[in-house]
ZADOVEX-756762 format. One line per 10 residues: their letters; for each residue x, y, z of C-alpha. Coordinates in steps of 0.2 Angstrom, whole numbers, always signed. Layout:
N
A) X:Y:Z | ...
This chain:
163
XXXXXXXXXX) -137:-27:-23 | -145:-34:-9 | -141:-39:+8 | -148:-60:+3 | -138:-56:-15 | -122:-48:-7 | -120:-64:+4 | -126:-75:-11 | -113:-69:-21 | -100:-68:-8
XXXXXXXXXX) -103:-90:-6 | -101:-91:-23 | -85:-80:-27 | -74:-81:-10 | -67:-100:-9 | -59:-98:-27 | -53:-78:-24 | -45:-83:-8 | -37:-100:-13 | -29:-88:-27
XXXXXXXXXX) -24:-76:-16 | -17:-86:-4 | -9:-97:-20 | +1:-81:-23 | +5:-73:-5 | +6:-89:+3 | -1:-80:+20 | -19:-82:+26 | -22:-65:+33 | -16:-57:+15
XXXXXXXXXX) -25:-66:+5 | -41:-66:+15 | -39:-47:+15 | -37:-46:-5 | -50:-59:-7 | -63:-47:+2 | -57:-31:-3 | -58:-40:-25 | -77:-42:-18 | -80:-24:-11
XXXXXXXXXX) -74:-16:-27 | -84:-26:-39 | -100:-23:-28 | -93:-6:-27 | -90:-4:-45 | -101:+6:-56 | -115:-2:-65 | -115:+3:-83 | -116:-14:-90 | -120:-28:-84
XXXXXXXXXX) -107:-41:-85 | -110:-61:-88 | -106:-74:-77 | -92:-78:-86 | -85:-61:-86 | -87:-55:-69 | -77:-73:-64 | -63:-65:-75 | -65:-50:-68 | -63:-56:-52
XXXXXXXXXX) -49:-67:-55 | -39:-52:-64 | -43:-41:-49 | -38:-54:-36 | -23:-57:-46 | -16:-40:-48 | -21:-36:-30 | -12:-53:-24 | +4:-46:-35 | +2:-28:-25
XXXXXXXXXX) +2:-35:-8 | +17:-44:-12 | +27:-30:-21 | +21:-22:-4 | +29:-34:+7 | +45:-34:-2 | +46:-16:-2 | +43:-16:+16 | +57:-30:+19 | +69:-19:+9
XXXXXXXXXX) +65:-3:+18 | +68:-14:+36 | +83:-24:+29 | +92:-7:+23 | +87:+2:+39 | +90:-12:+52 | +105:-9:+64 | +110:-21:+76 | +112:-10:+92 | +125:-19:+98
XXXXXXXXXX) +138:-9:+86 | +131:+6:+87 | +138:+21:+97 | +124:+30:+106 | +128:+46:+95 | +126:+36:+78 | +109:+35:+83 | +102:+52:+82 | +84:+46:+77 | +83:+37:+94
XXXXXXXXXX) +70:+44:+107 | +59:+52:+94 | +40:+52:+96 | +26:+49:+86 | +19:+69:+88 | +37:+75:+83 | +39:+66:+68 | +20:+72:+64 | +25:+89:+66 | +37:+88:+56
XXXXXXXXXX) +30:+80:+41 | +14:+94:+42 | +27:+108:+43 | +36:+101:+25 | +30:+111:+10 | +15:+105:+1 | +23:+92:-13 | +34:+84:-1 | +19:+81:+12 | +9:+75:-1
XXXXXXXXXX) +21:+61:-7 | +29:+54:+10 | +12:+54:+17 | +6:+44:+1 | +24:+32:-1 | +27:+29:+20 | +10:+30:+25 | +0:+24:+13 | +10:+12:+4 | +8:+18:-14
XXXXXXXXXX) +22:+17:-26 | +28:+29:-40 | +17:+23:-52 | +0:+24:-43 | +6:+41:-35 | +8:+45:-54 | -7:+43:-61 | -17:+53:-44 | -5:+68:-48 | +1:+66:-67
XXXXXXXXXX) +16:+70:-63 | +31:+59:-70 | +38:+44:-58 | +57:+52:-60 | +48:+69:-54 | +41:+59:-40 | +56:+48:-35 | +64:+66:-34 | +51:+76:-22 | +52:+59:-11
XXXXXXXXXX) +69:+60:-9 | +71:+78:-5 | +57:+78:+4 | +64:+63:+15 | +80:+72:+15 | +69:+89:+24 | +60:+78:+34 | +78:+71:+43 | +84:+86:+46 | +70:+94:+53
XXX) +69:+80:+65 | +90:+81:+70 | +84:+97:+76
């Protein structure tokens, strides 16, 4: 495509992909982000034939949809992890807090000294947000297999950390 029919298909597409996305998520910044990132990857996608107007406005919907659903699994998983981690540091003793004071490097070191499976899978759940089931299908390995490196490997990367 290009540039006068990237911005002509952008006029036509976004108004509707970011009204559902924002319909969805409910937050302006995510649904503008999934609203552009539903454009990238059908401009991105691979040509092999070419699709109707009717069916790249499905296609775009679809995408936007199931990307609008992500982002919000995301949040919640995100909410999870801060509600189940959150400690009001009013009651807590210093010494309960061993994590406390630890930098960015340390914790980097640490995660590149883990063996190679359990680098691999906290880098892609933590960092990158994945879930089991999208880590699954880069690796083929089994969600119960990966839910099991996670938690060892999250179990190495504590201890190497209390150190």
């Amino acid at each position: 495509m290009t540039r006068q029919e990237i911005t002509a298909f952008y006029q036509e597409h976004h108004l509707r992909l970011y009204n559902t996305a924002w319909r969805i998520l409910r937050n302006s910044d995510d649904a503008e982000e999934v609203m552009q990132d539903t454009l990238i990857k059908y401009i991105g996608r691979k040509e092999d034939t070419p699709l109707t107007e009717a069916q790249t406005a499905a296609w775009l919907s679809r995408t936007c949809i199931r990307a609008s659903i992500d982002r919000l699994r995301e949040r919640k998983r995100r909410a999870g992890f801060m509600e189940l981690y959150a400690v009001d540091e009013s009651e807590v003793e210093e010494e309960e807090m061993p994590m406390e004071g630890i930098d960015v490097a340390r914790v980097h070191r640490a995660l590149e000294s883990l063996e190679e499976p359990y680098r691999l899978i906290l880098n892609l759940v933590l960092l990158e947000g994945l879930d089991y089931e999208e880590i699954s299908a880069f690796t083929g390995k089994k969600e119960t297999t990966l839910r099991s490196i996670y938690s060892r490997g999250r179990a190495q990367l504590i201890e190497r950390l209390k150190k």
